[in-house]
C-alpha atoms as a printed R data frame, in Angstrom:
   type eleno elety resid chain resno       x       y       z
1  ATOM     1    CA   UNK     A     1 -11.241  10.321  -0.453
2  ATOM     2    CA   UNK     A     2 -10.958   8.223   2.265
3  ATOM     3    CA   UNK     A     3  -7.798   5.949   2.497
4  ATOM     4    CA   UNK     A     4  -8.159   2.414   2.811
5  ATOM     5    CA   UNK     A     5  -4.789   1.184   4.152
6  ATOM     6    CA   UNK     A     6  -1.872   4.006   4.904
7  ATOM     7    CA   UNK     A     7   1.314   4.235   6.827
8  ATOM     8    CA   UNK     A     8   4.196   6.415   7.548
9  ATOM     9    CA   UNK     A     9   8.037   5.577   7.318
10 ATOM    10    CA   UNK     A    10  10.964   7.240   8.109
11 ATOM    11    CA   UNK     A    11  13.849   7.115   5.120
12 ATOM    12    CA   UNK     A    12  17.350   6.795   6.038
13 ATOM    13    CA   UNK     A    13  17.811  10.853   4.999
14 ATOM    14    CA   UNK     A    14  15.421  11.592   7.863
15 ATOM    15    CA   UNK     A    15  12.413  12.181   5.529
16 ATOM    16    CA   UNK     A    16   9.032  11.079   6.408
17 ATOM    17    CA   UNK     A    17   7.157   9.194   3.483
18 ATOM    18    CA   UNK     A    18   3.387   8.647   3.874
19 ATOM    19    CA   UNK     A    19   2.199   5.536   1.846
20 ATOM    20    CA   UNK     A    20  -1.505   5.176   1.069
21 ATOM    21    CA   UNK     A    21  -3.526   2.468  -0.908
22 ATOM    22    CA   UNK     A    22  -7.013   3.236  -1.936
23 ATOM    23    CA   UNK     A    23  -9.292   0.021  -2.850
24 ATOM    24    CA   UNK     A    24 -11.085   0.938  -5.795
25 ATOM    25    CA   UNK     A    25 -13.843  -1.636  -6.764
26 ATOM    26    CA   UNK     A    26 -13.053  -5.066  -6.154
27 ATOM    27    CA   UNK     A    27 -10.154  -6.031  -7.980
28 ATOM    28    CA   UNK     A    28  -8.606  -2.503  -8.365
29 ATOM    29    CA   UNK     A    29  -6.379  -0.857  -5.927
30 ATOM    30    CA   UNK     A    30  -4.410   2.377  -5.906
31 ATOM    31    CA   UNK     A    31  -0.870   3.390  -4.418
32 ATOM    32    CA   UNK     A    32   0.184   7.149  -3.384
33 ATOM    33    CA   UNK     A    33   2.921   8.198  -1.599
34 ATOM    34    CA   UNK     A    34   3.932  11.240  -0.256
35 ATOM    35    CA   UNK     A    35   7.695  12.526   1.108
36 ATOM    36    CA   UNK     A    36   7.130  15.097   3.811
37 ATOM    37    CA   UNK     A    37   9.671  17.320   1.828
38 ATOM    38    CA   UNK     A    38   7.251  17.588  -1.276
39 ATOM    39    CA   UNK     A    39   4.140  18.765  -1.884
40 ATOM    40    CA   UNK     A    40   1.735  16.655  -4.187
41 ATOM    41    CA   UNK     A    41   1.232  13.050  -3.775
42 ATOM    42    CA   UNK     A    42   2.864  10.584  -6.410
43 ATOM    43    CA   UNK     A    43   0.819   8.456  -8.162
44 ATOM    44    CA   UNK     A    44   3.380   7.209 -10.861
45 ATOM    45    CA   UNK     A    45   6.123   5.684  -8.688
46 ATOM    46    CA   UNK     A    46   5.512   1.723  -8.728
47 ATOM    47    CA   UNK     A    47   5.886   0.363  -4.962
48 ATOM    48    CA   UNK     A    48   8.718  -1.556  -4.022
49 ATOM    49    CA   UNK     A    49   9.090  -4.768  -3.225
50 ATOM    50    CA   UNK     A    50   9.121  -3.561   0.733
51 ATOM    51    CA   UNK     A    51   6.244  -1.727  -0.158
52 ATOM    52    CA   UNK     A    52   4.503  -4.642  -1.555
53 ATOM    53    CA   UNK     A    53   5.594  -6.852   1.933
54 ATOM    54    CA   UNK     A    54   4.496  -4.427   3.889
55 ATOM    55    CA   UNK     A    55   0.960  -3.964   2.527
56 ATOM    56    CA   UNK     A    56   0.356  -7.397   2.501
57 ATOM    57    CA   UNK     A    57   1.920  -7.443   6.217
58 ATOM    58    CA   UNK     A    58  -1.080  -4.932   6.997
59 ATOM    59    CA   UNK     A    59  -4.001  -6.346   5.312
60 ATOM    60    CA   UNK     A    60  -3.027  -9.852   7.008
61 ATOM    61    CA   UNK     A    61  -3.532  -8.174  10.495
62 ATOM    62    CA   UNK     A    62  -6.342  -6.199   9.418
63 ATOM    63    CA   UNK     A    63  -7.860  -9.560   7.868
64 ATOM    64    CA   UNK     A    64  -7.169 -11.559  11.651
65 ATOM    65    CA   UNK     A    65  -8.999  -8.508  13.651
66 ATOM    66    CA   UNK     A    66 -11.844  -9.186  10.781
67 ATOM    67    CA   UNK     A    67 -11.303  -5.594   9.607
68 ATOM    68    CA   UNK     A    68 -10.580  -6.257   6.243
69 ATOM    69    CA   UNK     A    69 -11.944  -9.046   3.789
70 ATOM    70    CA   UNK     A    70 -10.465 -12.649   2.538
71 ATOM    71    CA   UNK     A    71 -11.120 -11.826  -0.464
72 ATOM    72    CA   UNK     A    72  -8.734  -8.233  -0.143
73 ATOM    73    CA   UNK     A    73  -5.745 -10.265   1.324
74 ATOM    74    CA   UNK     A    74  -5.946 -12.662  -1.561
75 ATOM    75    CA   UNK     A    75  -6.142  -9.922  -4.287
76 ATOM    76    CA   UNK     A    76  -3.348  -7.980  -2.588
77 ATOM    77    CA   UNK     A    77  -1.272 -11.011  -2.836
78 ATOM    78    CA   UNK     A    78  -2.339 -11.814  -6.171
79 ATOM    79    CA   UNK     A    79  -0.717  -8.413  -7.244
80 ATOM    80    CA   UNK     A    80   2.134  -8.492  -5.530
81 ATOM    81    CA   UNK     A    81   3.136 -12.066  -7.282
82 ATOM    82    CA   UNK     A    82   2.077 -10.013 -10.601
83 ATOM    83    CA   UNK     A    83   4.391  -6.904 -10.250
84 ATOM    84    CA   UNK     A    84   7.042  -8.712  -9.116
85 ATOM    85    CA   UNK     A    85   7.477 -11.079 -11.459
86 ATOM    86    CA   UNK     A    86   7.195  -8.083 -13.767
């Protein structure tokens, strides 16, 4: 499966976490995530709200070095008014 957007962050106990969002169709999107001290991938945690600033952070730069779409930054910020209001 190849990843769409993805990043690595190191947590304040020293623990890498991989984040990874998959675009699926045009209005869908996945998250994983991934601590360095586990082995599978979660796909149940919802992202936080840093998650959700970061990712629209990315796709904003992406969108400026026309690697991403318009259309991509708007849905990404269309979700991250919808889970946070949540």
């Amino acid at each position: 499966m190849k990843a769409d957007i993805e990043w690595t962050e190191k947590l304040e106990d020293r623990v890498k976490r991989k984040v990874r969002i998959t675009f699926t169709g045009k209005t869908l999107m996945k998250w994983q995530t991934k601590r360095s001290d586990e082995e599978m991938w979660d796909y149940d945690t919802p992202p936080s709200e840093e998650d959700w600033d970061h990712l629209v952070e990315k796709v904003d730069i992406l969108y400026h070095r026309r690697r991403q779409p318009y259309q991509r930054l708007e849905l990404v910020k269309k979700l991250r008014k919808e889970a946070l209001s949540e």
